[in-house]
N, C-alpha and C positions, 0 to 999 in steps of 0.2 A: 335371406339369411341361410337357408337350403345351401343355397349353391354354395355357402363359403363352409358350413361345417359338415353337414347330412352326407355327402357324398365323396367327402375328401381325407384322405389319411393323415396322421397327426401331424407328419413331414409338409406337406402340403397347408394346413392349416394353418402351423409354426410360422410361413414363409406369409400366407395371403396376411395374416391379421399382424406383423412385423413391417410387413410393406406398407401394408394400411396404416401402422399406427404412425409411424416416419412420416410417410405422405402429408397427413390430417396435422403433424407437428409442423412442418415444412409451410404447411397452410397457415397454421393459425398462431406458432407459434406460442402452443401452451399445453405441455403437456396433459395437463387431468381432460381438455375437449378431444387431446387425441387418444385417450383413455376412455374416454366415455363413447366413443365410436365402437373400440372393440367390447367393451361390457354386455351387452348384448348379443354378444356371438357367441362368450362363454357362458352365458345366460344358458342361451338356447342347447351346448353342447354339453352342458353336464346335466341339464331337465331339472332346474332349481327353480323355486316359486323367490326365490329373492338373493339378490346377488348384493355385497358390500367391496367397496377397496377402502379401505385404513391406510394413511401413510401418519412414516411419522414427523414430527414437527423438528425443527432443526437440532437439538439438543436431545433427542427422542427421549423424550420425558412424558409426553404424550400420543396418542391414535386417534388423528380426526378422520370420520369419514366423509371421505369427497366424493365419491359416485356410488350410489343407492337406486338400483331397477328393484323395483315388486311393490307388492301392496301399500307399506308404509314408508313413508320417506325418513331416513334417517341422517338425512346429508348434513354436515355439520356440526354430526354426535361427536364430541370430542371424550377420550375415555383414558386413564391413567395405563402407560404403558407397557405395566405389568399387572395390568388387570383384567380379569375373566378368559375367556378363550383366544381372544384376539392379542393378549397382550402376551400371555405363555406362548403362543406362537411364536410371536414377534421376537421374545427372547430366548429360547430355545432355540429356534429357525427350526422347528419340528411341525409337519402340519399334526392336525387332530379330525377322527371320526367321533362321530356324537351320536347315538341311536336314539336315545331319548336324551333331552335336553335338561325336561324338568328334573330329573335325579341325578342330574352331573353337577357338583358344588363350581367346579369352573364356568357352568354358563354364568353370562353378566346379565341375571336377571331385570337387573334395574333397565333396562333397553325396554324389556318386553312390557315389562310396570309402568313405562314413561310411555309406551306406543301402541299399545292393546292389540300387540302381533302376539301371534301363539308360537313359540317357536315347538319345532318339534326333536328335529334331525341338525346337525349342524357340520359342514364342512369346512375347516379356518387351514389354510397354509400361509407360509409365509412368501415373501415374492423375493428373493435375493438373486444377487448375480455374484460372485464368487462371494466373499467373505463381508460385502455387503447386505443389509437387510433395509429394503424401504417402507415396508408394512406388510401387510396381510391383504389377504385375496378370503372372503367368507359368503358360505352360501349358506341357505335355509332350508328347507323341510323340500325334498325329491319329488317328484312330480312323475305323475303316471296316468296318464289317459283323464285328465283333471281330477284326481285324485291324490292326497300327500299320503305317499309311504317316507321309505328310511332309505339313507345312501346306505352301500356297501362298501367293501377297501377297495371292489375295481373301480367305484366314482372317485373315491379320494387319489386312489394313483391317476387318474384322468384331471382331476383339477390339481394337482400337483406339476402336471404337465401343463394346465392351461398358464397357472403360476410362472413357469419356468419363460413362457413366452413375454413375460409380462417383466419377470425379473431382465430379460435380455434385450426388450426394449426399452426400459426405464436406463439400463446401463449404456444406449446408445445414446437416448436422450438427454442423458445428463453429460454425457462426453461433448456431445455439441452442441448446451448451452456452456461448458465450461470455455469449447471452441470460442464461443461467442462473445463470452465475457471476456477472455483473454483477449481476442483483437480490439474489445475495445476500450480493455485498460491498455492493451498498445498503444491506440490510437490516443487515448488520454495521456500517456509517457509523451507520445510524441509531438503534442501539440504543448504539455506544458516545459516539453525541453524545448521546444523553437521559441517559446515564450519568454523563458528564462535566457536566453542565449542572445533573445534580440534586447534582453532588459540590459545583460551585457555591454552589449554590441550597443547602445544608444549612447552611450560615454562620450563625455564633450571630448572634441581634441584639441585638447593645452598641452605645449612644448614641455611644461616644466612636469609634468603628473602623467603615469601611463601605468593601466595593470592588467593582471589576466589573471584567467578561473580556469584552472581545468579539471572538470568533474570528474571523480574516480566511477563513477556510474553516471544513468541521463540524466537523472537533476541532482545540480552540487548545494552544498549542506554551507558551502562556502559563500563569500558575498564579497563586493565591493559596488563604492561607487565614489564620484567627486563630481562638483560643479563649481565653474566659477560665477562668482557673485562682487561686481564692482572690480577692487583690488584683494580681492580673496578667492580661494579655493578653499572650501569644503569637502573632506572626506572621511571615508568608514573604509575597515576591513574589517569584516567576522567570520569566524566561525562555530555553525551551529552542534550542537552534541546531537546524535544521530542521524541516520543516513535518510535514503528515500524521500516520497513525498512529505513526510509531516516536518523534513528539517526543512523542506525546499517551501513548506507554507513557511514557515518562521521566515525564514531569509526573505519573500515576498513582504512580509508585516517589516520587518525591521527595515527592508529597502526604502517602503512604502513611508513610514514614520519618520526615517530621517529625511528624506525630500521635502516632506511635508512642514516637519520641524526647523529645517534650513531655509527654507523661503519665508518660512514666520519671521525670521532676521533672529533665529535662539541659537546662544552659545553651545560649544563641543561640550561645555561641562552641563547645562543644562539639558540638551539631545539624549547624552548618556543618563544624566539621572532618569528623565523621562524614559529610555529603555528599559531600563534599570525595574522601575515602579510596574512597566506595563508585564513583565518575563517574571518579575516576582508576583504580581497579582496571579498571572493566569497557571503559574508554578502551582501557588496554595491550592488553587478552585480544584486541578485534577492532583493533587495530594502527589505534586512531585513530578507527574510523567511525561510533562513538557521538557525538560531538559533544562539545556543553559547556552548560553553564546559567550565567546570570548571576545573581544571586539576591541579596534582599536579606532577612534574617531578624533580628528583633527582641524585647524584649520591652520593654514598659510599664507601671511601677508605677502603680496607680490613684489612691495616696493621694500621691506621693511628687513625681507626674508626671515622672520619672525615664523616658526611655528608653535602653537599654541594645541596642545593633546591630553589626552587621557587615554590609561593602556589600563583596559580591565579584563585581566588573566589572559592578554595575546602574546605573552611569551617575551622574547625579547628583541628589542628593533636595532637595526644595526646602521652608524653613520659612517661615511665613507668622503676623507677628502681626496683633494685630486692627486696627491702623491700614492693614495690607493690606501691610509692608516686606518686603523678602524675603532672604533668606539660603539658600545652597545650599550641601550637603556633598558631596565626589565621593567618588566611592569608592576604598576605600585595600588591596583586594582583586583579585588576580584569578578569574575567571570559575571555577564549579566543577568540576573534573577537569582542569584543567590540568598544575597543578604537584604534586608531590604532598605532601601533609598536613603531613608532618615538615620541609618546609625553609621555612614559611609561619607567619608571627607571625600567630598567631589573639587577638589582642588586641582588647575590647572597645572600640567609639564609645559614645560621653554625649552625649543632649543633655534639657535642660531643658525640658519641654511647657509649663509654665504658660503659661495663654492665647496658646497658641501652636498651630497645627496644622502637622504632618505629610505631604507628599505624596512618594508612592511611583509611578513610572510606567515602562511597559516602552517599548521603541523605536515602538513600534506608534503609539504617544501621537506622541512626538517628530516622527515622521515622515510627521504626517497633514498632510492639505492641506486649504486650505478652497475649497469646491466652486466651479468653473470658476477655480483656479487650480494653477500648476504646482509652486509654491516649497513645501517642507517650514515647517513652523511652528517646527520646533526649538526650541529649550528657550526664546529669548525668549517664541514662541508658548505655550509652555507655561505661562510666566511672566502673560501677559494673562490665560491661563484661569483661571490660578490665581487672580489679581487678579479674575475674573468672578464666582468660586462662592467666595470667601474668606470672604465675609460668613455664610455657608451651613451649617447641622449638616453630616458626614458624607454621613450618607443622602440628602438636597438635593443636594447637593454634584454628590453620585456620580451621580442620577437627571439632575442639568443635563446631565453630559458623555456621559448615553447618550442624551436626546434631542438633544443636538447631531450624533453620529451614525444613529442610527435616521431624525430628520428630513433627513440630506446635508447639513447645511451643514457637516462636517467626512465628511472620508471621508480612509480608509487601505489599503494592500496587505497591513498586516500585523496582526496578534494586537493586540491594545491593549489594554492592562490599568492601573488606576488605585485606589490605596489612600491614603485620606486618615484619619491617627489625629491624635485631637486633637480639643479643641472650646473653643469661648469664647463669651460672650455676647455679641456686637456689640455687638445694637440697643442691651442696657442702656448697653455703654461708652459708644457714644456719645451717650445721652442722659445720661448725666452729665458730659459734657464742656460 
């Protein structure tokens, strides 16, 4: 211990026990073991019979002590943190000298009464790095040729200083576990967008059904899917209310249930109610903070061209025959998890495909702009696009409206999702015309 305080200036010191503490973090990966390496150096350099570190707890509503050198162990005193010497510090950010302890109303005697330490002297600073505070740094009764005297104000400015090294490696150590944490919610964005993208990406490929998601951030709040089943395709559009991971679980649960629900052999009206009941349950349990999904779920006879749907709060779907005329249906639902299941006529919509197609689109669609301008395209705009890719299979279709975004001449803030069922053969129409 000599070599590291005894003979070295504070410059010198600042650097060896900054090094050291990094290193020991680098090691072990936790700061209070790479803290508890240097406590003993500051031990030795201010000549304390008993050194403390206080941090505070996440909320700093309290001061537990995590590293305790000297006679009585106090590791795990947890203490109110605005109480006694340690906690005026703490909020202050003011260290304190203590000559006699017992006549200072600030000491927290209750320590000394729970541990049959005599306190005498008492040194408390606080440990900050700019306008941060992490706890207090406290020592006990001064030490002199084995004998307890009193600190002075040159020991307090001395552990003021030992403080300040302690503040400038807590601010390191915390910068590189945030480093840390951050690569690996990266890491976690990024394996659950490849996840999401391949849930995508597994979509059967039927001539007549084709869509796409393009997330306004890595994971979309957006959803589809369809499978065919016999002479039937089954499918969903949703979109969930908020962004980030907690919509991108929702979309996982509702993908997850309607698959599930569809291979049971259960109708689009029953799928829906059963959404319905699951998004309103888990709505009540956290008092609201789940949100809602708008959704639009389906199914389409192959031979019959019969579709059979329910539209709850998706907006409005737009039909398109092969002359290019257009008809929209709004939806006669609201959103899922609102209301709850029992007081909502879950009755089926009809419409007749023959050479007819289907477009399905989330707000995303609606409310894109075309590039260097300001106006939303809203549903007329949707109406052109539709009129643009009408003539188009599905798969065409869907491939036009991603390179209109991929290349910017449409661009959105939000989730964009777009499901065209339904197919006709133009070119022959019109050359038989």
């Amino acid at each position: 211990m000599n070599s590291v305080t005894s003979n070295k200036s504070f410059d010198d010191l600042f650097s060896s026990l900054i090094t050291g503490i990094i290193q020991r973090y680098a090691h072990s990966k936790s700061i209070i073991l790479a803290l508890n390496w240097a406590l003993p150096f500051i031990l030795e350099s201010i000549e304390a019979q008993a050194i403390s570190l206080f941090l505070a707890n996440s909320d700093e509503s309290k001061l537990q002590c995590e590293i305790c050198i000297g006679p009585v162990d106090i590791k795990g005193l947890s203490i109110p943190s605005n109480a006694g010497l340690v906690g005026k510090a703490f909020t202050t950010k003011v260290g304190s000298l203590i000559k006699d302890a017992k006549s200072d109303a600030n000491h927290y005697s209750a320590v000394d009464q729970k541990t049959g330490f005599e306190t005498h002297s008492i040194l408390t600073v606080p440990i900050i790095s700019g306008e941060h505070c992490y706890g207090c740094l406290q020592a006990i009764n001064r030490m002199d040729n084995g004998q307890i005297t009193q600190f002075d104000e040159s020991h307090l400015d001395s552990f003021e200083r030992l403080a300040l090294i302690l503040g400038v490696a807590f601010e390191n150590l915390s910068l590189t576990e945030q480093m840390i944490k951050d690569a690996l919610i990266k890491q976690d964005l990024s394996t659950a967008e490849e996840t999401q993208k391949n849930l995508f990406a597994s979509l059967q490929d039927i001539d007549v059904i084709h869509g796409l998601v393009i997330p306004a951030r890595n994971l979309s709040g957006d959803f589809l899917d369809y499978l065919q089943i016999g002479n039937e395709i089954l499918f969903c559009e949703g979109d969930v209310s908020g962004k980030g991971i907690p919509a991108a679980l929702t979309v996982a649960r509702c993908l997850a249930l309607f698959r599930y629900m569809v291979n049971e052999g259960q109708s689009p009206a029953a799928i829906a109610k059963s959404l319905n009941h699951e998004m309103y349950q888990i709505t009540e349990r956290f008092e609201g903070s789940t949100g809602f999904v708008t959704l639009l779920i389906g199914k389409y006879n192959l031979l019959t061209k019969e579709v059979e749907y329910l539209n709850c709060g998706h907006g409005n779907i737009v039909i398109c025959d092969p002359k290019l005329e257009i008809d929209t249906r709004a939806s006669s639902l609201p959103p899922i998890g609102i209301v709850p299941s029992e007081e909502l006529d879950w009755s089926s919509e009809h419409i007749h495909l023959e050479a007819k197609k289907m477009f399905v689109f989330t707000d995303g669609i609606l409310e894109a702009k075309v590039t260097g301008t300001n106006d939303e395209i809203g549903l007329a705009g949707v109406v052109s696009l539709i009129k643009l890719i009408g003539n188009l299979c599905p798969q065409e279709g869907i491939a036009k409206v991603q390179t209109l975004f991929t290349e910017y001449k449409l661009q959105t803030s939000d989730d964009a999702t777009m499901l065209i069922l339904g197919d006709f053969n133009v070119k022959q129409s019109y050359r038989s015309q």
